[in-house]
C-alpha positions in Angstrom: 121.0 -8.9 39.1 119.3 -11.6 40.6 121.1 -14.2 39.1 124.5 -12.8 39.8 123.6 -12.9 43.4 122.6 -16.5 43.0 126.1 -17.0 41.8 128.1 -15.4 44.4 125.7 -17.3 47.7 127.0 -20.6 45.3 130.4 -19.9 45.1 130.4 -18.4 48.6 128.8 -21.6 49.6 131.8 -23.5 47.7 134.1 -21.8 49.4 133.8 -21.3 53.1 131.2 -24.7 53.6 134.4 -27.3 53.3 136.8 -28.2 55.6 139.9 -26.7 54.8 138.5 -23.4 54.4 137.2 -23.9 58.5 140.3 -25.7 59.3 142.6 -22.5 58.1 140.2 -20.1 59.5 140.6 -21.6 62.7 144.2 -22.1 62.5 145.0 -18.6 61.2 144.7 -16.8 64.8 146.8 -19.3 66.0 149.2 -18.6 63.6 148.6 -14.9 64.1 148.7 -15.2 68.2 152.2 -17.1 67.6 153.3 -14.2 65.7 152.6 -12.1 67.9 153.0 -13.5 71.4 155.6 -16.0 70.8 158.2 -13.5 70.0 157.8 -12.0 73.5 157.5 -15.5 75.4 160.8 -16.4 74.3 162.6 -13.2 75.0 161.5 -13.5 78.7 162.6 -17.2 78.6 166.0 -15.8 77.3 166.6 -13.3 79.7 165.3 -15.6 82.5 165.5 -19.2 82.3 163.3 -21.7 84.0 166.0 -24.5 84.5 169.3 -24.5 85.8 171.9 -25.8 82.9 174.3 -28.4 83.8 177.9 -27.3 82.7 180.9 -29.0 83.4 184.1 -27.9 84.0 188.0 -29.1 83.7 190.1 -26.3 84.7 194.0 -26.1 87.0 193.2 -22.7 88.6 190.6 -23.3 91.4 190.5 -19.4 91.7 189.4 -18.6 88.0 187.2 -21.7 88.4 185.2 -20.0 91.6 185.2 -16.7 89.9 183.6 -18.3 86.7 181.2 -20.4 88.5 179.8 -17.5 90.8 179.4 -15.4 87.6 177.7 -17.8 85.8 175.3 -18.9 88.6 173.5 -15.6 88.4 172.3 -17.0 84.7 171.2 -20.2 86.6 174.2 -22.0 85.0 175.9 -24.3 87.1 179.4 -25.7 86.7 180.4 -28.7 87.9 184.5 -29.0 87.8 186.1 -32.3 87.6 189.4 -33.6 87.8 189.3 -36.1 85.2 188.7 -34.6 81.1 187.4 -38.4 79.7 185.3 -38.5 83.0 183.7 -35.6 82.0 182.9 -35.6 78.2 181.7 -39.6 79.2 178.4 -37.4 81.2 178.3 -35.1 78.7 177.7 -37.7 75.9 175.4 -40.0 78.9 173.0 -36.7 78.9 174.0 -36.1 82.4 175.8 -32.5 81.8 174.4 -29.9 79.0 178.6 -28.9 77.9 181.9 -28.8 79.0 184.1 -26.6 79.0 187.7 -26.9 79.2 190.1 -24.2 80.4 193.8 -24.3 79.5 196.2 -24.3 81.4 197.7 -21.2 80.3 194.4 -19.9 79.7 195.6 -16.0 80.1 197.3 -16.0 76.5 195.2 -18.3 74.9 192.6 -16.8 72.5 190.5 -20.1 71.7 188.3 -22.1 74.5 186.7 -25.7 73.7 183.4 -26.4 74.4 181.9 -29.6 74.1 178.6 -30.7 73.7 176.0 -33.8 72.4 174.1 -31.8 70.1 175.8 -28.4 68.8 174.7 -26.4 72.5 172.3 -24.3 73.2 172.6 -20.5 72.4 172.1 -19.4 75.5 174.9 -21.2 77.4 177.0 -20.7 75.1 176.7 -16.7 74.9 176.5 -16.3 78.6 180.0 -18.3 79.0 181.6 -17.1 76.4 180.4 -13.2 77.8 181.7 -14.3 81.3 184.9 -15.7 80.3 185.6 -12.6 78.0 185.1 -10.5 80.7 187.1 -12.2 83.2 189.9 -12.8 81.6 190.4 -9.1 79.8 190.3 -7.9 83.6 193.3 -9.7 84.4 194.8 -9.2 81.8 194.5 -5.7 82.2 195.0 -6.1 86.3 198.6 -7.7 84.9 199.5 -4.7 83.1 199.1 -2.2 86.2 195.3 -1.4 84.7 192.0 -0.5 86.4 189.5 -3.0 84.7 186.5 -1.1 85.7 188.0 2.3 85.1 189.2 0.9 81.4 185.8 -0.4 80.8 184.2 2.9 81.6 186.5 4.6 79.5 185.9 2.3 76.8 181.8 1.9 76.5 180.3 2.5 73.4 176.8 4.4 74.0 174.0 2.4 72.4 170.6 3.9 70.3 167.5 3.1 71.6 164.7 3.1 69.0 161.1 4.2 70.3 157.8 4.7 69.3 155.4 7.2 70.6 151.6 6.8 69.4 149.4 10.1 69.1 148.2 9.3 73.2 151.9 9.6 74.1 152.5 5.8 74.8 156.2 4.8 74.5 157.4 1.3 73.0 160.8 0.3 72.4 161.1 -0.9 68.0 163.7 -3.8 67.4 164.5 -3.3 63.4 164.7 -7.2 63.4 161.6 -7.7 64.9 159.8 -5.1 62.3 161.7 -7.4 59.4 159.9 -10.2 61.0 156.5 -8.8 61.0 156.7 -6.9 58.0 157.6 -10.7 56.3 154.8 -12.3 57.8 152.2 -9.7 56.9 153.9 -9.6 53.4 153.4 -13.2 53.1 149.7 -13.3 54.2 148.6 -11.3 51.7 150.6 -13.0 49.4 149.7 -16.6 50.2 145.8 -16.0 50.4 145.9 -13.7 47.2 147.4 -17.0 45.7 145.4 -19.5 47.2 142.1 -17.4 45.9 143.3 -16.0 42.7 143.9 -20.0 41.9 140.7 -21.2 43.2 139.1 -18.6 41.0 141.5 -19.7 38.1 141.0 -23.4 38.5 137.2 -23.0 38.6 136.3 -20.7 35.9 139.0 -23.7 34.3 137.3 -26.2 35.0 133.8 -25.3 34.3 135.3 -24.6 30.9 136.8 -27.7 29.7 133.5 -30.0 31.3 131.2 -27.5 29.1 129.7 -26.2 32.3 129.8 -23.2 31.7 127.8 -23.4 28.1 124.5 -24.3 30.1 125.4 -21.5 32.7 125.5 -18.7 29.9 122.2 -19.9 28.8 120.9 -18.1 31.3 123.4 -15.6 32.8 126.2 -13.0 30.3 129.2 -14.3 30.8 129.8 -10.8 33.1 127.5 -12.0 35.5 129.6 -15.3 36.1 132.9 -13.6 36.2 131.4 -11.1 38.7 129.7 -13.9 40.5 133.1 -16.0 41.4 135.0 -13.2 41.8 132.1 -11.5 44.6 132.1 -15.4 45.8 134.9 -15.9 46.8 135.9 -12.5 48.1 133.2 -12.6 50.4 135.0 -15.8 51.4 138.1 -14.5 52.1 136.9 -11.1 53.3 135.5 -13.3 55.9 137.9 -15.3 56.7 140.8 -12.3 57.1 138.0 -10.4 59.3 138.2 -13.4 61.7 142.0 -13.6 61.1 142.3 -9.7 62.0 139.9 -9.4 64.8 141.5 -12.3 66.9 144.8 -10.5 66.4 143.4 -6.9 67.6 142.1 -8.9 70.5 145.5 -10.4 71.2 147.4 -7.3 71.1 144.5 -5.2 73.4 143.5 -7.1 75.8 145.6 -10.9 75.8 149.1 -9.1 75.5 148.5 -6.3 78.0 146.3 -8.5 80.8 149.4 -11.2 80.8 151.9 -8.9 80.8 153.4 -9.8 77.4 155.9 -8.0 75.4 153.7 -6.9 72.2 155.9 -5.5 69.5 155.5 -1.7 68.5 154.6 -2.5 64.8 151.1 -4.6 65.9 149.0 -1.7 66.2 145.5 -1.9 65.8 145.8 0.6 62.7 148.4 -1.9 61.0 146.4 -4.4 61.6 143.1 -2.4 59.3 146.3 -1.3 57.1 146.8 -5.4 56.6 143.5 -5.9 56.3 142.3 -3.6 53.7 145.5 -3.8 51.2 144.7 -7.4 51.7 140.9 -6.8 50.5 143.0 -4.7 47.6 144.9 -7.4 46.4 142.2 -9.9 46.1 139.8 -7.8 43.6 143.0 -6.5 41.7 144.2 -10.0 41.5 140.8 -12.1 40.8 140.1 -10.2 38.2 143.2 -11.2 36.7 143.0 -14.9 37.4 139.6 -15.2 36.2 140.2 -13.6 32.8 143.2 -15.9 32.3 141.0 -18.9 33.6 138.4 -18.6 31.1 141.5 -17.9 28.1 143.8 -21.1 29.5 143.4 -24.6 27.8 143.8 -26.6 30.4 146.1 -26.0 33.9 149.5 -26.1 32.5 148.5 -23.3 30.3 147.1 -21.4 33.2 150.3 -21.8 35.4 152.4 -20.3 32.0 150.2 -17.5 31.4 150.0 -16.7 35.4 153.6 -16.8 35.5 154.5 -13.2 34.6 151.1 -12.2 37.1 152.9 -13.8 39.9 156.2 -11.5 39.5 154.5 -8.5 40.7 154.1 -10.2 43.8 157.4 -11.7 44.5 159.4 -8.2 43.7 157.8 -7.0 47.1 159.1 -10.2 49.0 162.9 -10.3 47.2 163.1 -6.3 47.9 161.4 -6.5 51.4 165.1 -5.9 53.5 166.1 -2.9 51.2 162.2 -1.3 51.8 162.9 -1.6 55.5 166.1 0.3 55.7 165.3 2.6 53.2 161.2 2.8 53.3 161.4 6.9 51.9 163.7 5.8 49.1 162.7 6.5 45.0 162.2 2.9 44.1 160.0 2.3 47.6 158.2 5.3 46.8 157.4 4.6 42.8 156.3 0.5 43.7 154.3 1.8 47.3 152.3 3.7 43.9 152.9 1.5 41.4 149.2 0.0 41.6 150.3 -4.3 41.2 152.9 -4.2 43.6 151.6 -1.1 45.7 149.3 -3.5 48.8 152.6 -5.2 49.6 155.0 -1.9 49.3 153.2 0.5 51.1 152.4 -1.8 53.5 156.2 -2.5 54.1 156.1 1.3 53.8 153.4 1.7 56.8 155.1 -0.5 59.4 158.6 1.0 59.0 158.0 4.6 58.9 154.1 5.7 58.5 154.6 7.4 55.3 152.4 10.6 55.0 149.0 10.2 54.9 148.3 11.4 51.3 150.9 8.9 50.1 148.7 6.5 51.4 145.3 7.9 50.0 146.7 8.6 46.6 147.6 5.2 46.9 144.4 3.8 47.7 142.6 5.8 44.8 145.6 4.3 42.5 144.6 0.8 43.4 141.1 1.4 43.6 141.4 2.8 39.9 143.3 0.3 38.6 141.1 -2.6 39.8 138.3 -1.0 37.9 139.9 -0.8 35.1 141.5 -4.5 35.1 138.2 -5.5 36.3 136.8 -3.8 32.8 139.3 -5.3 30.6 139.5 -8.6 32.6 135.9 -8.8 31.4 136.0 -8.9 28.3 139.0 -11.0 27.7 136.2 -13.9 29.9 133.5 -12.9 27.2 135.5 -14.4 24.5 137.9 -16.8 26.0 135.4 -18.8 27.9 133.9 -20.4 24.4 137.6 -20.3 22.9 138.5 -24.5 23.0 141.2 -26.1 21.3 144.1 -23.6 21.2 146.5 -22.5 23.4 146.6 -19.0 23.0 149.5 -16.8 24.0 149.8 -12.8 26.2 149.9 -11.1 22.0 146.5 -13.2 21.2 144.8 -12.8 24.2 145.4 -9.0 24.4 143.7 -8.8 21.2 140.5 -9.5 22.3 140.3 -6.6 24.2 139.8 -5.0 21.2 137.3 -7.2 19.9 
């Protein structure tokens, strides 16, 4: 036991002591805080602006052109009209105005408007006009035809749906199903990134100490078990480190950063999502290693790891290419039967948590599924290293190494 603790400080060692591993673990709440701060940052700069945009204007009707500019001033857009069009596109290519936009002269039956611009326009101009001058010109349209705009328009709105959450203290928050795609893609992509990046670096090591005959002098002394255990223990207390940093900077955002500046935090980065995130992440990684050190020790070299790895690697991308039809359908058959399947089960049911909480003994059964699974892969994975890691000179396939299982 003694030894395989030696091997896990080592590999621990190898792991977190170099400079990438410090530069991602200091760049991962940055990552995280953008996630989930930015979001609301640039909402509020949406809905209010800090400059005032530049817009000019070539129009015949000095009415409409007051109307429009008074509308459009409340959005801290600013139309400056001119006489002369060539004028007016020259200080719009010069940098001087943001657009232009040019009214025709029989602008009440037309149905298409120009606006020009250097660089394609910002999104926000162009909305805000294009909302202003739709709303203008329907009302006189409908002023023409002996209508009351305002009464028409109150006849005519469509009621909108609101989603909320409530939390167990009673605490409302409004849910944007765009904004839970968002997050559910990003977690989904954390746990599929570092699951990766570890499950390689366990690959490429067992690998590597295989084909330099490392690994001979190391079962002098140790059963090839203890090694396996050793890298896989190694590194996860790597990354279990490195996620706990990850996590904890993120709980801190949303609790005390997001509320003390007033930000908009969105309803789906809870504290308990963030522990869901955290321990399917944990999950993955033993379920996974195991995996990628078994195949490690049977590859020949690294182009024969990446081939046998492939058909590893598909369990995690069906979660990512099935990630929009979880989130508008979380309680569906297939979402159910992968949120239990146990290799594709930490991505689904997390997909599964931050849509809809499904119920909790959905949740534990799939824990204990997972759980169950990685002792059994772990067990198998075992003794496929045993006789792989002295196997040299062949490239064996999926039917061949299976075998050994049996061996």
């Amino acid at each position: 036991m003694h030894k395989v603790f030696t091997i896990i400080r080592e590999e621990f060692k190898m792991t977190a002591a170099n400079r990438a591993f410090i530069l991602l673990t200091i760049l991962g709440p940055f990552l995280i805080g953008a996630i989930t701060i930015l979001p609301g940052l640039l909402a509020n700069k949406a809905l209010n602006p800090e400059k005032e945009y530049q817009i000019g204007l070539y129009v015949q009707d000095q009415s409409f052109a007051a109307e429009l500019s008074e509308r459009l001033r409340e959005g801290k857009i600013i139309l400056r009209h001119g006489a002369d069009l060539e004028s007016l596109k020259s200080q719009v290519v010069s940098g001087e105005l943001e657009g232009l936009l040019v009214i025709p002269a029989h602008y009440m039956e037309e149905r298409i408007f120009t606006y020009y611009t250097k660089q394609g326009g910002n999104l926000y101009v162009t909305q805000a006009i294009e909302g202003v001058l739709g709303g203008i010109i329907v009302s006189k349209r409908l002023a023409e035809e002996g209508l009351d705009p305002g009464r028409i328009a109150s006849l005519t709105a469509r009621p909108s749906l609101k989603t909320m959450t409530i939390d167990q203290e009673g605490k409302e928050k409004s849910q944007d199903v765009m904004e839970v795609l968002l997050i559910a893609l990003t977690f989904v992509m954390m746990i599929y990134m570092t699951v990766i990046l570890y499950g390689q670096s366990i690959g490429r090591s067992v690998l590597m100490e295989k084909t330099s005959k490392t690994v001979e002098i190391l079962l002098s002394s140790v059963s090839p078990s203890a090694i396996m255990f050793g890298k896989i223990f190694g590194k996860g207390c790597a990354a279990i480190l490195q996620s706990g940093i990850w996590v904890s900077m993120a709980i801190f955002i949303v609790k005390i950063v997001g509320p003390r500046f007033g930000l908009a935090i969105p309803a789906a980065l809870t504290v308990s999502n963030f522990l869901y995130l955290f321990s399917f992440f944990i999950l993955a990684f033993f379920l996974y290693a195991a995996i990628y050190a078994a195949l490690g020790a049977a590859a020949e070299d690294e182009q024969h790891l990446n081939q046998l790895l492939w058909p590893v690697l598909l369990f995690l991308i069906v979660p990512m290419v099935m990630i929009s039809g979880l989130i508008f359908n979380p309680e569906s058959s297939i979402a159910i039967f992968f949120s239990l399947f146990p290799f594709t089960a930490p991505l689904v049911m997390l997909i599964r948590v931050l849509v809809a909480a499904p119920p909790f003994l959905e949740i534990l059964l799939c824990y204990g599924l997972i759980i169950a699974t990685i002792g059994i892969i772990v067990l198998l994975s075992s003794r496929i290293f045993r006789i792989g890691i002295l196997m040299t000179g062949k490239k064996f396939n999926f039917k061949q190494i299976l075998s050994w299982l049996w061996r």
